[in-house]
N, C-alpha and C positions, 0 to 999 in steps of 0.2 A: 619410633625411629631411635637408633643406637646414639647416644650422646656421649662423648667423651670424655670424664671425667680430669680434673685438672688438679693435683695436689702440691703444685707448684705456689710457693708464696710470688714470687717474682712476678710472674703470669697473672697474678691474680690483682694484685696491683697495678698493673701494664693496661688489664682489659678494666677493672673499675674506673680506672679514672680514663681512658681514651679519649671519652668524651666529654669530660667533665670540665666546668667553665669558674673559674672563684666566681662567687656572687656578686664579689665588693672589686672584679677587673675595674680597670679602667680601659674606657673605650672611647673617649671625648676626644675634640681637637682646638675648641679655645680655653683661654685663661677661665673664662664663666663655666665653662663644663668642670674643669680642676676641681674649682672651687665648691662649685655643691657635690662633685664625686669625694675632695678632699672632708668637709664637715660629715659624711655620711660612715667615708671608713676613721677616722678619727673618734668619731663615737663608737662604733663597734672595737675600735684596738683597745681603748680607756675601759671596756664592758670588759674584754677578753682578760685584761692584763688584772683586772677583779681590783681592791681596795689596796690602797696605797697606803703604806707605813706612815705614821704622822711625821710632819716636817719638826726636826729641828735646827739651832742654828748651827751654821757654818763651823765655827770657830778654827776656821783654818788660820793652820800656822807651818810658816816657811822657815825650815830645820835649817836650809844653807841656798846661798845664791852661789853661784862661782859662774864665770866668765869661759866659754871655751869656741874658740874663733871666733867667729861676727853674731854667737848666739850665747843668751844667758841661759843657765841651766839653773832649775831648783826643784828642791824637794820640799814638798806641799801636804799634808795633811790637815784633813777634814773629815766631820761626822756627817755619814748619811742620812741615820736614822739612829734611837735608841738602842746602846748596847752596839753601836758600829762604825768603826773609823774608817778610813779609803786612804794608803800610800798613793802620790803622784809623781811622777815629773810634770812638770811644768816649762818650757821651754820659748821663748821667743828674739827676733832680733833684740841685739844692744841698741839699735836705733829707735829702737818703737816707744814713743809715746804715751803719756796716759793721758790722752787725753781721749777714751772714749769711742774710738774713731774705730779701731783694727777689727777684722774678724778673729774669729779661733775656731779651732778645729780637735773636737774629741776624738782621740786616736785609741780607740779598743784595741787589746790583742789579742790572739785566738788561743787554740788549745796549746800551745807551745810550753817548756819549759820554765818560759822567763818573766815570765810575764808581762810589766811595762815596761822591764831593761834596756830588752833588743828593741822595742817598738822604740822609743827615745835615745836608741840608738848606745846605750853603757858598752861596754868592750870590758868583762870583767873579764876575761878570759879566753880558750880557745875557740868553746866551744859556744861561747857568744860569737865570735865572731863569725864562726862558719852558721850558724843560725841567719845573723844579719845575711850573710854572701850569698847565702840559697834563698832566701826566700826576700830577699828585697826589702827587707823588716823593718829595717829603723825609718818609715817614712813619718814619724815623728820629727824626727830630730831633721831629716830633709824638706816637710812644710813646714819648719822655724827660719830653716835659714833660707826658704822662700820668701819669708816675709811674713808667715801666719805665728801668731800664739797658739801652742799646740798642749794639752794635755794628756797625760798618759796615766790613767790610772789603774790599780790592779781591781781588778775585778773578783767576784767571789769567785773563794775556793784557789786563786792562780795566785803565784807572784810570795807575796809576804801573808795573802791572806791563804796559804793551803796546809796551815797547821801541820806544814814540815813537810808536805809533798806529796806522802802516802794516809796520808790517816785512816783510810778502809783498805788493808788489802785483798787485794782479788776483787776490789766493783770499784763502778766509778764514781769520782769523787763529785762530778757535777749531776748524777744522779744520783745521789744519796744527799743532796743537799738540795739538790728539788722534791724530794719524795719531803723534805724534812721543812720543805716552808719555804726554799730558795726562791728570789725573783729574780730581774733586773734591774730590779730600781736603785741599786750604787749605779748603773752606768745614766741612768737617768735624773740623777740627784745629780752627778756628775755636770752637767748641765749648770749645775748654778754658782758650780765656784769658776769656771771662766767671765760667765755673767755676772760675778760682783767685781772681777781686778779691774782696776782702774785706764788698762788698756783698751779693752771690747765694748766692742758694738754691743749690743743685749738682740738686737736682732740677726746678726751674722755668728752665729757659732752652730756650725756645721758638726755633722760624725762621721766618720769614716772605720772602716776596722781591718784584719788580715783573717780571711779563710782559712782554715786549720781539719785537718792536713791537706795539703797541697801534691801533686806527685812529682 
């Protein structure tokens, strides 16, 4: 019998996986089902994500604090790993406490231009701004003046880390620094300078990020 041959990528994707189920879903409905579905894909994402860069210390240092409405703003650097620093904003109320208590919230940004700027909300310009307006960006700088400690840091390759923006023309920059050994473990080291200020819980610092591009 005559079969129809398919040289469609799209198609061909569409019918592999129709019926295809992730291995590691979740399909539970109490806290106890989470929990042993949580420790099972937790070991398989730590397997995935392969060896992690040795830790060193922090040594973070806050270039400038300034005050701007009912939120303090700073800029925060810190070493990820060897041979690697991370630019942040750092952002939370004037009212907030150190005492330990507050959550925070890692605010990733996506493929955009700016990289932690608009996400922390800076207005260097015009075309920050209309960045901000379309795409709702700065929800850094809007869960501070929520009430959360918010960090915004640039992630490889974006921001202040894109060695001037273009460094390969004609490919892309986040894959040619994945072919070359790129992880994510700045956004995951990331993690640990909210976890030392003297504000945060160690157990409430959430992540949140922005899809890029958007239509």
């Amino acid at each position: 019998m005559y079969k129809k041959r398919n040289f469609s990528m799209n198609r061909y994707w569409e019918e592999r996986f129709r019926d295809w189920k992730p291995v590691l879903s979740f399909d539970g409905m109490s806290k106890e089902d989470w929990k042993e579905w949580n420790g099972k894909a937790l070991f398989k994402l730590k397997e995935i994500l392969g060896e992690f860069p040795d830790k060193v210390p922090l040594n973070a240092e806050t270039e400038y604090s300034i005050p701007d409405g009912d939120i303090i703003r700073e800029r925060v650097v810190f070493d990820s790993e060897e041979f690697m620093s991370v630019p942040c904003q750092v952002l939370r109320p004037k009212d907030m406490k150190a005492d330990r208590s507050n959550p925070a919230i890692l605010c990733s940004h996506g493929h955009g231009p700016f990289g932690k700027d608009t996400v922390a909300g800076i207005r260097s310009g015009p075309e920050y701004e209309a960045e901000i307006s379309r795409m709702n960006y700065n929800y850094a700088e809007q869960m501070a003046r929520a009430g959360f400690l918010t960090i915004a840091p640039d992630l490889r390759v974006f921001g202040e880390r894109s060695d001037g923006g273009n460094p390969f023309p004609g490919r892309d920059k986040c894959n040619v620094n994945f072919v070359k050994g790129a992880s994510p473990h700045s956004s995951i080291f990331s993690y640990s300078l909210p976890s030392s200020l003297p504000f945060v819980h160690t157990t409430t610092v959430t992540h949140c990020f922005s899809p890029w591009p958007l239509p």
